[in-house]
C-alpha positions as CSV (number, residue, x, y, z in Angstrom):
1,X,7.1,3.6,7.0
2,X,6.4,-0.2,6.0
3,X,4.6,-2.9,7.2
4,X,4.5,-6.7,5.3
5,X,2.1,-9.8,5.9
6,X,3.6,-13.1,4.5
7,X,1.8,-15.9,3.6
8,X,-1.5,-14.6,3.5
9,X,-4.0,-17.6,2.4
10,X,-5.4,-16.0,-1.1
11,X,-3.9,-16.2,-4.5
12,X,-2.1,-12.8,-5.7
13,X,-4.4,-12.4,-8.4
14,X,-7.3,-11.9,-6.4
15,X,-5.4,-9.8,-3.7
16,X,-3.6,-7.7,-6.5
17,X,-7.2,-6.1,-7.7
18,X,-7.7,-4.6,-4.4
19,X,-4.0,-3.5,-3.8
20,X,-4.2,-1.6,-7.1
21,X,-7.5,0.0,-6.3
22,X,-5.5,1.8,-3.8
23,X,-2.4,2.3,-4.7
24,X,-1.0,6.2,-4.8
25,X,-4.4,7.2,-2.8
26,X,-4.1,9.1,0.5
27,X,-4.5,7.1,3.5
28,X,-7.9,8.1,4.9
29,X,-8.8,8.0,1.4
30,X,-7.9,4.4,0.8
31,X,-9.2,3.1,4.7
32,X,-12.7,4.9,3.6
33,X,-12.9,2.8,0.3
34,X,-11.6,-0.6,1.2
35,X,-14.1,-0.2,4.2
36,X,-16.7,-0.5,1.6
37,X,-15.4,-2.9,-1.0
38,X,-16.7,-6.4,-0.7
39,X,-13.5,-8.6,-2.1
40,X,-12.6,-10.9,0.6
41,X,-8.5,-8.7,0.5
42,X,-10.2,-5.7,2.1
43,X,-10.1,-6.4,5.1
44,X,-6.1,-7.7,5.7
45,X,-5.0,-4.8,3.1
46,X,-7.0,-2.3,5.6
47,X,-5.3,-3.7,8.1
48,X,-1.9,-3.9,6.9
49,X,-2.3,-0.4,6.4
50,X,-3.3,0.7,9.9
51,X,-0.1,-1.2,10.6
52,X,2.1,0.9,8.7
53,X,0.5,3.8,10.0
54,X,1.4,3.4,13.4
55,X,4.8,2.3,12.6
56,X,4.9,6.1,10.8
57,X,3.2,7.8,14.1
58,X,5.6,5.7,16.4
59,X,9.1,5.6,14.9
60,X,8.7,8.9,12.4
61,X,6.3,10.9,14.6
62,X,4.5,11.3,11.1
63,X,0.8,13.1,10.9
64,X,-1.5,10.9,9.0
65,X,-3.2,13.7,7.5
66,X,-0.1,13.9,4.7
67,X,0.7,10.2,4.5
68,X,0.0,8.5,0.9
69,X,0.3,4.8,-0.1
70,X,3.2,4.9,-2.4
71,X,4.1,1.7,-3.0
72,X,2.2,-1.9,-2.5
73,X,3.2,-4.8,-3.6
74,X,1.7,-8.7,-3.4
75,X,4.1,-11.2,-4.6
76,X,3.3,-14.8,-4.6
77,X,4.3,-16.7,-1.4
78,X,4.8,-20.5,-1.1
79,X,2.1,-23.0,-2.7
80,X,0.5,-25.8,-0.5
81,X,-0.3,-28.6,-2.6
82,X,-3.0,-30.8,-2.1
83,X,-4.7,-33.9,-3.9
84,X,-8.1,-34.8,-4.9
85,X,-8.8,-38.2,-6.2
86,X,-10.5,-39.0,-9.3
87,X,-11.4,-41.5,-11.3
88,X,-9.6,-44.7,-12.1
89,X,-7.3,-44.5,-8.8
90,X,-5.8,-41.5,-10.2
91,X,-4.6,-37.7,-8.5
92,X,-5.6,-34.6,-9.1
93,X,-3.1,-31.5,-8.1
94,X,-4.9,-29.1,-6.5
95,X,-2.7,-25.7,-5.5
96,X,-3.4,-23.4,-2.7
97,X,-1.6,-20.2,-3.4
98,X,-0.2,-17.9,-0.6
99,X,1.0,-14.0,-0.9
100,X,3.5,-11.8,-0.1
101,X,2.0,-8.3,0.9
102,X,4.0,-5.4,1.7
103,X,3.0,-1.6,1.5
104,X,5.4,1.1,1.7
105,X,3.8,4.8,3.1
106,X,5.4,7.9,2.2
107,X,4.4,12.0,3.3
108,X,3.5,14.2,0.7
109,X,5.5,17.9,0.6
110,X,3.4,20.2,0.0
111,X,4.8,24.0,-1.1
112,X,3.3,27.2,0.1
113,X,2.7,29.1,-3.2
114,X,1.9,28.4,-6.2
115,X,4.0,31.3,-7.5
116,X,6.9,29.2,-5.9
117,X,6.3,26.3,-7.3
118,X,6.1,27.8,-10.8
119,X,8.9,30.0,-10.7
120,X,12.0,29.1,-7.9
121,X,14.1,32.1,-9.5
122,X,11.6,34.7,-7.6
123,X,12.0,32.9,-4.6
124,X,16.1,33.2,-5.2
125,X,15.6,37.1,-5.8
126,X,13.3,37.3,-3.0
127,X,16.0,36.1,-0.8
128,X,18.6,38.2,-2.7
129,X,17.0,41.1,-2.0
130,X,16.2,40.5,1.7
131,X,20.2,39.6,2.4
132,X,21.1,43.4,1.2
């Protein structure tokens, strides 16, 4: 359950605040907060997400109700680079920075008991016992 967007026009510093905001939230948890933040990355990072999500209902057959954001990750993508002119006849470099973004969704397993959870050698008796 993946989706990517390559060479989106923003640097990755500025798109990395917002993809760590989310990072390891639930799903509905993290569409209901970027829906609300005001950084310009919202809105393809919201995106991207509702992207992966119905790559996880249409290839996994995946409820969103368990799905998390487990991994996202904004590299840097390739740099345009312009020129302003300045005094003298001279150049100045100016680079506009692109990013990588991917975002990786995974379901969260959830155990029936907490007595379970705490203690798998009464579950192993509790199946003992049943078998005889």
């Amino acid at each position: 359950m993946k989706a990517s967007l390559n060479d989106y026009r923003q640097s990755p510093r500025k798109v990395r605040l917002v993809a760590n905001f989310v990072k390891g939230k639930k799903v509905s948890q993290a569409l209901s907060v970027l829906n609300f933040m005001t950084k310009d990355a919202a809105q393809p990072i919201k995106k991207l997400i509702d992207s992966a999500l119905a790559n996880a209902k249409n290839n996994s057959d995946v409820s969103s109700d368990f799905l998390f954001i487990k991994d996202i990750q904004v590299n840097p993508g390739a740099v345009l680079k312009r020129r302003m002119p300045r005094a003298r006849g001279t150049a100045f470099q100016i680079k506009k920075r692109t990013s990588h973004i991917t975002i990786v969704l995974e379901e969260k397993t959830i155990v029936n008991s907490k007595s379970e959870a705490r203690n798998p050698k009464k579950k192993e008796a509790k199946q003992l016992i049943a078998k005889s």
